[in-house]
Each structure stands twice: as C-alpha cells, then as structure tokens.
C-alpha positions in Angstrom: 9.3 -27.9 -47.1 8.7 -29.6 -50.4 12.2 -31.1 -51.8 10.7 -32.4 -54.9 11.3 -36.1 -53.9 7.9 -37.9 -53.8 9.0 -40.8 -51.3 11.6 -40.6 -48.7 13.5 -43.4 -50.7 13.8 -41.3 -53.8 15.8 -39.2 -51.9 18.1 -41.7 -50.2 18.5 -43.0 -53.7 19.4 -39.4 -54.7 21.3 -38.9 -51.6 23.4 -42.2 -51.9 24.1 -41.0 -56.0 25.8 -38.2 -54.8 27.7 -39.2 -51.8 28.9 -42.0 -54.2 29.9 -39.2 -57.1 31.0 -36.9 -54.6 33.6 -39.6 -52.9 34.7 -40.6 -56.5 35.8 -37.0 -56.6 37.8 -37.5 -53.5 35.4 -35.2 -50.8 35.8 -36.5 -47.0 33.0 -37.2 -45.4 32.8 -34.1 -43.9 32.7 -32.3 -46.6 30.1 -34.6 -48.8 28.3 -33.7 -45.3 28.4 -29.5 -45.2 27.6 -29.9 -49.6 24.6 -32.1 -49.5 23.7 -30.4 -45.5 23.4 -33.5 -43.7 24.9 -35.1 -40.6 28.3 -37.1 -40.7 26.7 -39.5 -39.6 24.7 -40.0 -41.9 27.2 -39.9 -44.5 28.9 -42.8 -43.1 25.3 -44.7 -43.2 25.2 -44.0 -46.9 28.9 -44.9 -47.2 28.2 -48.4 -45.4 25.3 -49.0 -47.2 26.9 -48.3 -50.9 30.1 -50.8 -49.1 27.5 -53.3 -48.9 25.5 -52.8 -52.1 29.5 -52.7 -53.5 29.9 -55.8 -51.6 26.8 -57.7 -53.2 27.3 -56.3 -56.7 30.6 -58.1 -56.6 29.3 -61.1 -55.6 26.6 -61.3 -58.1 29.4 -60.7 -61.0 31.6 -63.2 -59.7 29.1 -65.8 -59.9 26.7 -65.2 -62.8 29.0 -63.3 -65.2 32.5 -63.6 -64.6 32.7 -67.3 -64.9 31.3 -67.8 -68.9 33.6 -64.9 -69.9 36.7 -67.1 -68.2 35.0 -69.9 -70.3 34.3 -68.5 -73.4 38.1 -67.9 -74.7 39.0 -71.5 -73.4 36.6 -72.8 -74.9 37.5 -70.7 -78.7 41.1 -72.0 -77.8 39.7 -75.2 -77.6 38.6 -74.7 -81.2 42.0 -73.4 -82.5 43.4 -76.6 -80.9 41.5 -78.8 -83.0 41.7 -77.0 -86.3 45.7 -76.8 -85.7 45.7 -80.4 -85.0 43.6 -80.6 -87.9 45.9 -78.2 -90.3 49.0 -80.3 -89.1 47.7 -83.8 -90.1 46.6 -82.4 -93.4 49.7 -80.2 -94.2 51.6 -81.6 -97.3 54.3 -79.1 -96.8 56.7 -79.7 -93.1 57.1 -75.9 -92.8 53.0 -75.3 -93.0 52.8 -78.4 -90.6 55.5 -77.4 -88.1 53.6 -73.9 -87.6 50.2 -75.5 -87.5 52.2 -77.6 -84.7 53.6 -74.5 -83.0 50.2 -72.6 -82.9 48.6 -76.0 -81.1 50.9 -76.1 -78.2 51.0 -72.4 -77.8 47.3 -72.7 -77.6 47.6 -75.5 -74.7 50.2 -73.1 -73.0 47.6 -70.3 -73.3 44.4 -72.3 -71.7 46.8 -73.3 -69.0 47.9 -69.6 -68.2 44.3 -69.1 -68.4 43.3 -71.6 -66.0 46.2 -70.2 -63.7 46.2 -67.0 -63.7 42.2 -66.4 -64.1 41.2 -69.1 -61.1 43.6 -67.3 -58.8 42.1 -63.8 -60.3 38.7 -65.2 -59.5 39.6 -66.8 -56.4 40.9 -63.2 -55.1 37.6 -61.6 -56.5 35.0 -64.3 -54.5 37.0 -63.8 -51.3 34.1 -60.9 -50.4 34.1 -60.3 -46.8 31.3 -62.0 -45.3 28.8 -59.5 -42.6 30.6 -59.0 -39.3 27.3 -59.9 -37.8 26.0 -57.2 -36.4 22.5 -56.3 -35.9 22.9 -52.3 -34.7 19.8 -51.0 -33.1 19.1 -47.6 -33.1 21.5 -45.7 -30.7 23.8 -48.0 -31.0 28.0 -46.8 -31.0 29.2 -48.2 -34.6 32.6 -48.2 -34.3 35.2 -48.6 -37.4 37.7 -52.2 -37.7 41.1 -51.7 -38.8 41.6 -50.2 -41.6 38.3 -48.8 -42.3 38.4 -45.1 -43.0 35.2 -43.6 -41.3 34.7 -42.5 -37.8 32.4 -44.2 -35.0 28.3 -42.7 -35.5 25.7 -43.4 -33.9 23.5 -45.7 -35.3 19.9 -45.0 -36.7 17.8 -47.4 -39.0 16.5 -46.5 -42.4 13.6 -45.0 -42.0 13.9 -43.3 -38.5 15.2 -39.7 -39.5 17.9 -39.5 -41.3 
C-alpha cells in the first residue's frame, strides 16, 4: 500500500500534525483515532510525545527568549529614568520640572512592578515538570497520574509498529 510518505517518520510527523490540530478542535482521543484509522493507543503515544515536545518547547523559550524581552523594557525604562532626571535638573520652569519628577518615579514604580510581577510570571513558567522517570519497554501498562486525561495503553517504542 503506498501512502505517499517516503519514510515512516514523515508520517508520524504528519500523524502527530493532525492529532495536534484535531485536539485543538476539541476531538477525544477516540475520535482523532476512528478519523486518522489508527489505534487509541496510539493516539495517546502521539499525545505524550507532542506533551513532551510541549514540555521542551517551553523550556527552551523560558530560557533563551523570554528573559531579554523581560529585560529589554527595563532596561528602556532605565533610559526614561535618566533623561527625566535629566529634564528635571534642566527645567527652568517648576511645573515642567515637577512632571519630569513625576514621570521618573512612575518609571521606578513601573521597573519594580516589572521585576515583581514578571519574576513570579517566569518563575511559574520554568516550574516544567521534570520526566517521571520512566523507561517503558515495549508491552509495558502506561498508566495515567492524577489529573491526566488519557487512558492506560500499552506501550510500544517508535519504530516498532505503530
């Protein structure tokens, strides 16, 4: 039967594209299943796997790209502090230099709600789960923790069927 994949992966990869689009779309697993006419089971392989590849994504954000955009407004706050600090030494005028005054500390404010609210923000987003672990061999009973929503499968490896 020719599916018009050339490598096993291609279709995983086309697979896992659709289990993703059709979950976004809010199918159960059993019915991704019966539309793309595969097992449950695996389903809920693809479904772990785009968890983990979720899971890593995150991480990787987090930690290369998520940081410099916390830092770039602080730092352009940083600038408005000085050239407000700079308008209100140079102001001839007390109303001009009371606003150049106001802007500064609302700009100290602002880095310090930044500070706040963004390292708790970031500290929620780099608290990842970590792998339970496991090392399934084929055959193995996967069973769910609490709170996950997909039902115990049997497990099989990439590459060995399905």
């Amino acid at each position: 039967m020719n599916t018009g994949f050339k490598t096993k992966s291609e279709e995983m990869q086309w697979r896992r594209s659709k289990v993703l689009e059709l979950k976004s779309q809010g199918l159960d697993q059993r019915e991704i299943a019966q539309i793309l006419q595969v097992t449950p089971a695996t389903i809920t392989f693809d479904l772990q796997y785009l968890r983990n590849e979720a899971k890593e994504s995150i991480k990787d954000y987090t930690t290369k790209q998520l940081p410099l955009q916390y830092k770039t407004p602080i730092v352009a706050t940083q600038n408005a502090i000085r050239e407000f600090w700079s308008i209100s030494q140079k102001a001839h005028d007390n109303k001009e230099k009371m606003q150049a005054l106001e802007h500064y500390l609302e700009c100290h404010r602002g880095v310090c709600r930044m500070l706040k609210e963004g390292g708790e923000k970031l500290e929620t987003l780099c608290d990842v789960e970590e792998d339970d672990g496991h090392n399934y061999k084929d055959g193995d009973m996967v069973m769910p923790k609490p709170g996950e929503s997909f039902s115990p499968y049997i497990y099989h490896s990439p590459g060995n069927g399905e």
